[in-house]
N, C-alpha and C positions, 0 to 999 in steps of 0.2 A: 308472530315473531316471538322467540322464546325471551324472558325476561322484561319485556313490553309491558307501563302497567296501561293497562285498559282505560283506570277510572279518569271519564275526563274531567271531573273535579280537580284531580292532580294537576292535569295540564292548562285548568284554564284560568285566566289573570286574578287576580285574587279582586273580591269586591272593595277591599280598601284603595285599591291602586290610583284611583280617581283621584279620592281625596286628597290620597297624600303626593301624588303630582301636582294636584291645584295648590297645594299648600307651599309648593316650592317655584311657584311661578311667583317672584315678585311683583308689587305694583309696578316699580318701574319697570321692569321689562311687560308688563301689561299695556305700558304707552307708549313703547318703544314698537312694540308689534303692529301700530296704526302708521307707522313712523315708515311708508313705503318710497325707497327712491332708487333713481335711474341714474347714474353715473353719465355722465356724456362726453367728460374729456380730462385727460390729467396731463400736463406740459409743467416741462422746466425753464425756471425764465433766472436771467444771470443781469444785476443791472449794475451798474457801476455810478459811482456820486461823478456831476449831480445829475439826480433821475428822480422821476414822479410818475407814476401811473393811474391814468383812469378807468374807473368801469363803471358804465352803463347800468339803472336799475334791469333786473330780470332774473337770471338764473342767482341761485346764491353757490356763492365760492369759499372753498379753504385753503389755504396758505402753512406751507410746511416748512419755516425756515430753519434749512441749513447751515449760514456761512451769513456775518455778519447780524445788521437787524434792518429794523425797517418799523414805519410809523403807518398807521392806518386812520385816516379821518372818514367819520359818517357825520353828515349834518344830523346837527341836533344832540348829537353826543361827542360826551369826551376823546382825545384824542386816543388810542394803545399805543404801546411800544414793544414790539416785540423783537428778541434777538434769537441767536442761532439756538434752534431746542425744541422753541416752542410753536406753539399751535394756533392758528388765527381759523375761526371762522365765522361767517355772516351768513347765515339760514335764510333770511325776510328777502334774497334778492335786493336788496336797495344797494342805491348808486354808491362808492366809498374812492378813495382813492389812497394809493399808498404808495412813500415819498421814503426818503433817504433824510427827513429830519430837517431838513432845510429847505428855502423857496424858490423850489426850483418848478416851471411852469409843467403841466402834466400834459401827456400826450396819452390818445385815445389808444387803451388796450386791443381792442376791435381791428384796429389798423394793424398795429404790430403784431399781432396774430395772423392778418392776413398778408401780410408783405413777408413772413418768416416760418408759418409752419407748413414741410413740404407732409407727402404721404409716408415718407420714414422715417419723420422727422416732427416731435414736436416739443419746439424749444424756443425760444425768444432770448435775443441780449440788448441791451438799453443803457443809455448813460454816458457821462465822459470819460475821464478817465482816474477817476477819484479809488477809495476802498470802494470792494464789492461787497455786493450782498447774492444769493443764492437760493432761489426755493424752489418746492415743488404747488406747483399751484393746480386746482380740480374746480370742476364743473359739473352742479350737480343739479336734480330738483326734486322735488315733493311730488309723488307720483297719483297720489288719492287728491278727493278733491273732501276726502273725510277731516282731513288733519288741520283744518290750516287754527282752528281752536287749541290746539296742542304744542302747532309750531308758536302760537302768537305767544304764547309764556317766555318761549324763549327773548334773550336779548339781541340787539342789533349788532353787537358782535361780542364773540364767545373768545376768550384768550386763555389755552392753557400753558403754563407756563412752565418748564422745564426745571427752574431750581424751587418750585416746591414741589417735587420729586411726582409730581401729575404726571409725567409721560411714563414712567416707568422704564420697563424697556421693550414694551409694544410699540414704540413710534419708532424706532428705528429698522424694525424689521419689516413695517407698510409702507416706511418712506425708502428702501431698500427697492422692494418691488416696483412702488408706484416710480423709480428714476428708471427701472429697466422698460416699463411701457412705454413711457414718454421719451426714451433717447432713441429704440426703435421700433417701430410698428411691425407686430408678429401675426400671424393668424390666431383668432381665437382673443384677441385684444381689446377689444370693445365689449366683451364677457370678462375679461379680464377686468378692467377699469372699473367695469358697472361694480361687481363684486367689493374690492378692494375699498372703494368709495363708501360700498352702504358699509363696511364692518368700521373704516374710519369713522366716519359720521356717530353713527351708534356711538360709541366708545367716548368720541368727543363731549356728546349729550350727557351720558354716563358720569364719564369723570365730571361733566359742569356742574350736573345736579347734584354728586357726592359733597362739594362747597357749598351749600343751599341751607341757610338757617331757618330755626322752627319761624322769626319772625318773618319773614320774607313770606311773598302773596303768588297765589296762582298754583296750578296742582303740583309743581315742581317746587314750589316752596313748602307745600304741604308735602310733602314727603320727609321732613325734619321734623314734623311734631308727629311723634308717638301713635299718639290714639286718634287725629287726624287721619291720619296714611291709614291707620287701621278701620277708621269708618270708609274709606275710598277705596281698600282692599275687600273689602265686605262686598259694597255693593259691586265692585267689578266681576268678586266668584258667585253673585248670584241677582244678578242683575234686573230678572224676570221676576223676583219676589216682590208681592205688595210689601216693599218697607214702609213703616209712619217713623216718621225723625223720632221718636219717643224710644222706638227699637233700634232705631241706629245707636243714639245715643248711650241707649243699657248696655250694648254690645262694646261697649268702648269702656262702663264705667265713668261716664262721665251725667250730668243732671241734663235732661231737654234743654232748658233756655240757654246754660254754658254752651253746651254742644253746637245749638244751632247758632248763635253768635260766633264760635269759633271758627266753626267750619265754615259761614258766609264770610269772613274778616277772609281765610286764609286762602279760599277756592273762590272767593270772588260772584257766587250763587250759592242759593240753598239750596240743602242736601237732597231733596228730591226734584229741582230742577235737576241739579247733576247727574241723578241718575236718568231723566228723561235725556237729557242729551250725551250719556252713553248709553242706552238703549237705541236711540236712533242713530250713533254711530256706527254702535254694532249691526245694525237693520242694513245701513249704506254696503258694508262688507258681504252680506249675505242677500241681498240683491246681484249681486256680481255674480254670484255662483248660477251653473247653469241648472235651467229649466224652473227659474224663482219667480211665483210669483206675486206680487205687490199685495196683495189681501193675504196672502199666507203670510208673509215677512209682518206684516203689520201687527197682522194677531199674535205673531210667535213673539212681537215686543211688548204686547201689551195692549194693543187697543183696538176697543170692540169695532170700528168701521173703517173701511180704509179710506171714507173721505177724510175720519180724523186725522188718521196717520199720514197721508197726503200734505197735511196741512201743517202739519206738526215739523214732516220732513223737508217742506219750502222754506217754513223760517228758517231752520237750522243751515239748509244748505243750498235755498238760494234756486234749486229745483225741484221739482216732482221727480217722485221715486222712478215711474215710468221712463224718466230721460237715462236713470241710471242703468235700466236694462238694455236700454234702445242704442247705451253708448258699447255693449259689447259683441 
């Protein structure tokens, strides 16, 4: 073909391209990528004072209030408040109940679910006949069985809240969709849901962690100290290298014993445990793929026998890497 050039050097991706893609993949979006979940339902529920609602520990739910507000209680923590704008959600599954601010007795969500949502229909209304309140409420879970060290940083419930200009104006345009799923059931809605769900969720997580000070603990606190997040971004773009914390630490500009005190204070383990328990994270992912096998995955993380990596892979999660192939 005339004008064609030939040289596939021209056409082919340049050698830099790696790097400078890895260099744009942030940490948090590094942890956000383990962060796999399934969407199962999104409903609008309308309640009017006085009204209380309970939920059952198990899946974890988010709350998108529209119209009025509403108080959220979890034993063992403080109470929220949240009003129309903002964003409530609880990740851990644990039981909460959310009430109209007063003591009014709660009745089981479970039931009123099942006495009011038809198949075109999934909506709920509750209460007397006091001011209403309005949301859209979802149903989600944690799909790996990799994360739950990642979810556990998080808090028992997440509030973002609308007049510190945290929603922007992305929540209006998920909670737009997410009231046209829930008012009626389309084809293709249950992909719909799942969808919509994981990109709230995300976002939620996001925005929570952008509030995250350098003193705050856990890798999500670590992401507000500088040359922390930098030694955690290190080992995540090369995870497979023999680091010695001495090389972490140069890498940062910071002295060994600072370093390794900082980073145990702030990630809660030292810095080469952490990398062993994101190497076997990463291992958990790559089990999943097809035709993997458990000696190869083991070696490709780093360790010379696969009884070690076996063993290594039950503390962290509780089974043998074999179950994880056997579960696909």
């Amino acid at each position: 073909m005339k004008g064609h050039d030939r040289n596939p050097a021209r056409h082919a991706p340049s050698s830099s391209l790696p790097a400078m893609l890895a260099s744009r993949v942030d940490l948090l979006s590094q942890m956000l990528d383990l962060v796999r979940l399934r969407g199962e339902l999104v409903f609008s529920a309308e309640m009017t004072r006085p009204w209380a609602l309970s939920f059952e520990p198990g899946s974890p739910y988010f709350f998108v209030i529209l119209e009025g507000s509403l108080t959220v209680l979890v034993d063992g923590e403080p109470s929220v408040e949240a009003v129309a704008g903002d964003l409530i959600m609880l990740p851990r599954g644990i039981g909460h109940i959310l009430h109209d601010g007063e003591e009014a007795k709660a009745v089981n969500v479970d039931r009123l679910m099942r006495e009011q949502f038809t198949t075109e229909r999934l909506g709920l209304r509750y209460g007397g006949n006091g001011e209403r309140t309005k949301t859209i409420g979802g149903v989600f879970h944690f799909e790996s069985t990799s994360v739950p060290w990642v979810v556990s940083a998080l808090p028992a419930v997440i509030h973002i809240e609308k007049s510190g200009g945290q929603t922007g104006g992305w929540l209006e345009g998920l909670a737009h969709f997410m009231m046209m799923e829930a008012q009626a059931v389309h084809p293709g809605s249950s992909v719909m849901i799942s969808r919509l769900i994981d990109v709230l969720i995300i976002r939620i997580i996001r925005t929570w962690a952008q509030t995250k000070n350098p003193g705050d603990t856990g890798w999500v606190g670590a992401l507000a100290d500088p040359r922390i997040s930098r030694a955690l971004k290190t080992i995540h773009d090369e995870p497979f290298r023999r680091w010695s914390v001495a090389d972490l630490a140069s890498s940062v500009g910071m002295s060994r014993s600072a370093f390794a005190e900082r980073f145990s204070f702030l990630v809660k383990e030292a810095p080469l445990s952490y990398q062993s328990r994101w190497r076997l994270t990463l291992a958990h992912g790559m089990l999943r793929q097809a035709n993997a096998r458990v000696s190869d995955v083991g070696r490709q993380v780093g360790y010379e026998s696969e009884a070690a990596f076996s063993r290594a892979f039950r503390a962290q999660f509780g089974v043998p890497p074999v179950e994880i192939r056997s579960s696909d």
